[in-house]
C-alpha positions in Angstrom: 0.0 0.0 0.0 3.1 2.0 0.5 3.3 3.0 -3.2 -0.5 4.0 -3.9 -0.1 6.2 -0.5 2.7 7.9 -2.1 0.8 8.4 -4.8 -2.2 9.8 -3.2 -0.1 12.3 -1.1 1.7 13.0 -4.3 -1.6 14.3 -6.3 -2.8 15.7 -3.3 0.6 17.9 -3.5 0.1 18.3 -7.1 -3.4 19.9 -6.7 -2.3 21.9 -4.1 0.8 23.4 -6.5 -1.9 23.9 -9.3 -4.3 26.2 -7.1 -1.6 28.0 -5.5 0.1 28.8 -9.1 -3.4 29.3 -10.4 -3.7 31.7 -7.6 -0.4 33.5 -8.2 -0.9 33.9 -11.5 -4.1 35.9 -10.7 -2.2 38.3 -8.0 0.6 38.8 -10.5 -2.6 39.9 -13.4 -4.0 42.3 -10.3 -1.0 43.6 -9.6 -0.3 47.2 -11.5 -3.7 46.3 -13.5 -4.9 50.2 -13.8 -8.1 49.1 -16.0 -10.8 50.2 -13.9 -8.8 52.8 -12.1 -8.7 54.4 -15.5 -12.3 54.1 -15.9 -13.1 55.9 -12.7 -10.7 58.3 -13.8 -11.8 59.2 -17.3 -15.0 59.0 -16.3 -14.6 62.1 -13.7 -12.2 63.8 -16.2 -15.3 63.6 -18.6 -17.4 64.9 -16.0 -14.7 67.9 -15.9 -14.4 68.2 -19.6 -18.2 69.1 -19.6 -18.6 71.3 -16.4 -15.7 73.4 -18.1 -17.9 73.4 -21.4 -20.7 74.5 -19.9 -19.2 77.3 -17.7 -17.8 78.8 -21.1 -21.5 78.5 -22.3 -22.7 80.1 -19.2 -19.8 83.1 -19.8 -20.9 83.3 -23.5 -24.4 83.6 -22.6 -23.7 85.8 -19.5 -21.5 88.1 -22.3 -24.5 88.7 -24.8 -26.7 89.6 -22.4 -24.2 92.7 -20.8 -23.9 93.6 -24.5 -28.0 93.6 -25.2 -28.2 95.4 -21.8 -25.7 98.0 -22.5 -27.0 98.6 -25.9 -30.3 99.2 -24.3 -28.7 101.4 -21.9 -27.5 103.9 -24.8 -30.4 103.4 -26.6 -32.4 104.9 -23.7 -29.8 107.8 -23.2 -30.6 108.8 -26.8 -34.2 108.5 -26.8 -34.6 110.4 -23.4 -31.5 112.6 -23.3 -33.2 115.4 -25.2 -31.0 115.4 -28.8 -32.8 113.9 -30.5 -36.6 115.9 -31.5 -37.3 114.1 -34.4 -40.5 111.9 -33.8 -39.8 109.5 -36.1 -36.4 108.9 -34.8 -37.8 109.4 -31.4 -40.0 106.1 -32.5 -37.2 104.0 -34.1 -35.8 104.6 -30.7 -38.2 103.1 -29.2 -38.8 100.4 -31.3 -35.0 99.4 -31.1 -35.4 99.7 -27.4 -38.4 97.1 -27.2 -36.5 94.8 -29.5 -33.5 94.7 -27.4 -35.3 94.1 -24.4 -37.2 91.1 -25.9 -33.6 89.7 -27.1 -32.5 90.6 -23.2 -34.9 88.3 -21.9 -34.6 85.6 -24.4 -30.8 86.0 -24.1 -31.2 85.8 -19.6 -33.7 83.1 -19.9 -30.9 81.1 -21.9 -28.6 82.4 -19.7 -30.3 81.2 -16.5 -31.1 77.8 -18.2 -27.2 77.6 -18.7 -26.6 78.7 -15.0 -28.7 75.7 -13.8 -26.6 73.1 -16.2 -23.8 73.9 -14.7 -24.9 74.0 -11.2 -26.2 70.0 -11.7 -22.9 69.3 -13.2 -20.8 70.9 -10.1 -22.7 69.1 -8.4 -22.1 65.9 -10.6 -18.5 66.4 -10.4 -18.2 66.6 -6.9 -19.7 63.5 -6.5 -17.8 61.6 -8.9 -14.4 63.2 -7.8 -15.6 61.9 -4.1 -16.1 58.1 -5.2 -13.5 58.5 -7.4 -11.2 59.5 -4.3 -12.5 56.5 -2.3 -11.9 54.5 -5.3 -8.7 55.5 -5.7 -7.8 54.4 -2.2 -8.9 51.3 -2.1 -7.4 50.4 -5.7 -4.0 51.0 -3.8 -5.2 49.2 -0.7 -5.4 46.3 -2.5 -2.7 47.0 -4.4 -0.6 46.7 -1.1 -2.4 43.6 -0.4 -1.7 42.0 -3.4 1.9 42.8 -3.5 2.5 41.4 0.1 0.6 38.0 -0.7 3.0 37.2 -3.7 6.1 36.7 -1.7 4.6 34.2 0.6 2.8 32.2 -1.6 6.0 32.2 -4.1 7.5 30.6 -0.8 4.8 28.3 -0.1 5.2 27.4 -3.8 8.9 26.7 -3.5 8.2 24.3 -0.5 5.6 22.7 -1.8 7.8 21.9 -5.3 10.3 20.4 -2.9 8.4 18.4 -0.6 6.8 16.8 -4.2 10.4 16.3 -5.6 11.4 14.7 -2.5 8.0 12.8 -3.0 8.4 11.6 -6.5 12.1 10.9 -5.8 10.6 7.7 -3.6 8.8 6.5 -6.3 10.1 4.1 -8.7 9.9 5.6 -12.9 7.4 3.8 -14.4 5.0 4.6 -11.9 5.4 7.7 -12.1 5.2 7.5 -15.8 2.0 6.3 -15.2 0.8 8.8 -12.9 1.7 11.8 -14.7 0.0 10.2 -18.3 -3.0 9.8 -16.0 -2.6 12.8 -14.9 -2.7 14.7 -18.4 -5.0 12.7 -19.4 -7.7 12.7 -16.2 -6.8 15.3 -14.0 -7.1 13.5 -11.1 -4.7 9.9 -11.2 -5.8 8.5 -7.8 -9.0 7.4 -7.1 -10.1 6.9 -3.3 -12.1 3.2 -2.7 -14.4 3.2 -0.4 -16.2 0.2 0.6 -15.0 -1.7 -2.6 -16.3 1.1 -5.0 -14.0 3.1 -6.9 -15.0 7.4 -5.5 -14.2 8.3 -9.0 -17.0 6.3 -11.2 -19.0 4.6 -8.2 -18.3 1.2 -9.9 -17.2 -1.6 -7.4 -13.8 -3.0 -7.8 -13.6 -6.9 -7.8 -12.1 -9.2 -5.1 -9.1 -10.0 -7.3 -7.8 -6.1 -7.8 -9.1 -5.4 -4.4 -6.4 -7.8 -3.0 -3.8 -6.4 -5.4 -4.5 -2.8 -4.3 -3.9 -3.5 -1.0 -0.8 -5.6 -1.6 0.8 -1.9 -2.5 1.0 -2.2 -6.1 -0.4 0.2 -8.6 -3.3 -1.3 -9.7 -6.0 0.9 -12.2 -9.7 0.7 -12.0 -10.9 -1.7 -14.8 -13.8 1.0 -15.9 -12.1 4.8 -15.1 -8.5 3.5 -15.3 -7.6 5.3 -12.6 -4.8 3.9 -10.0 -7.1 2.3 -7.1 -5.5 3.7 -3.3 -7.0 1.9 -0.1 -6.6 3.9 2.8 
């Protein structure tokens, strides 16, 4: 039985290696992976990009509407500063004066509509900046994490490839010729029985390989082809 035990505790080793590389090659992908750190940050610099466009909007529109007012303003010094007599300038005056105050509040309405755009997007921005912040520092809290799991579980590794050397160093060639074919070909090359049943396929195992299984020689299940270990 020596030589399926050895066996067993060498795939159990082997499994062990293949999750722990599995898992360090997922640390070593997290590590310095900016992907979503990017996101979060291109989406607040778009956020930033459009509260700037819309406070250059707001200054445009706030602009037109000091011109309009100010043309209103001389327009009114003319009609009521006394120079001019002539009533039918004295009514284009007037006229000019109603037009430009009907732009004035189309132009303050606009204005005002602008003013509240970039109100919701300060708003907007703040808020993003803020998770964006929090984000930010838990991406390099994990970051930190990350990098101090490697080193012990490239050590762990290490150990673990040594105690399976020294393993497989016990084990005669062949069979562990065998076991790695098995291996490639099943995943898992040792199959627990249990009660004269094979845990891999649930068929039972006869008398005949039973008795050779427990004698310590490899022996492989008749319908999995799996190597048989008796606890």
């Amino acid at each position: 039985m020596e030589t399926t035990r050895q066996l067993y505790q060498l795939q159990e080793l082997d499994i062990e290696i293949d999750q722990k590389e599995q898992s360090l090659a997922q640390k070593n992908s997290q590590l310095g992976n900016r992907e979503t750190l990017d996101a979060a940050r291109e989406k607040l610099t778009s956020g930033q990009k459009h509260l700037d466009e819309l406070k250059h909007q707001r200054r445009d529109a706030e602009g037109l509407v000091d011109d309009v007012l100010s043309k209103i303003k001389n327009t009114e010094q003319q009609l009521y500063g006394g120079k001019v007599t002539n009533p039918k300038e004295l009514s284009n005056l007037q006229h000019e004066i109603n037009t430009l105050k009907s732009k004035s509040d189309e132009l303050q309405n606009k204005a005002l509509s602008t003013i509240d755009l970039v109100e919701a997007a300060e708003k907007s921005v703040a808020a993003v900046s803020s998770e964006f912040k929090t984000f930010e520092e838990e991406w390099n809290r994990q970051q930190q994490q990350i990098a101090g799991e490697i080193e012990p579980l490239k050590a762990n590794l290490a150990e673990l490839k040594q105690e399976r050397e020294q393993l497989a160093g016990q084990i005669e060639a062949p069979v562990i010729a065998l076991y790695t074919k098995l291996r490639q070909q099943k995943k898992q090359a040792v199959a627990r029985v249990e009660r004269g049943i094979c845990r891999s396929c649930r068929i039972s195992i006869s008398a005949s390989a039973l008795q050779r299984a427990r004698s310590g020689q490899p022996v492989q299940c008749s319908s999995c082809g799996r190597i048989l270990y008796i606890s």
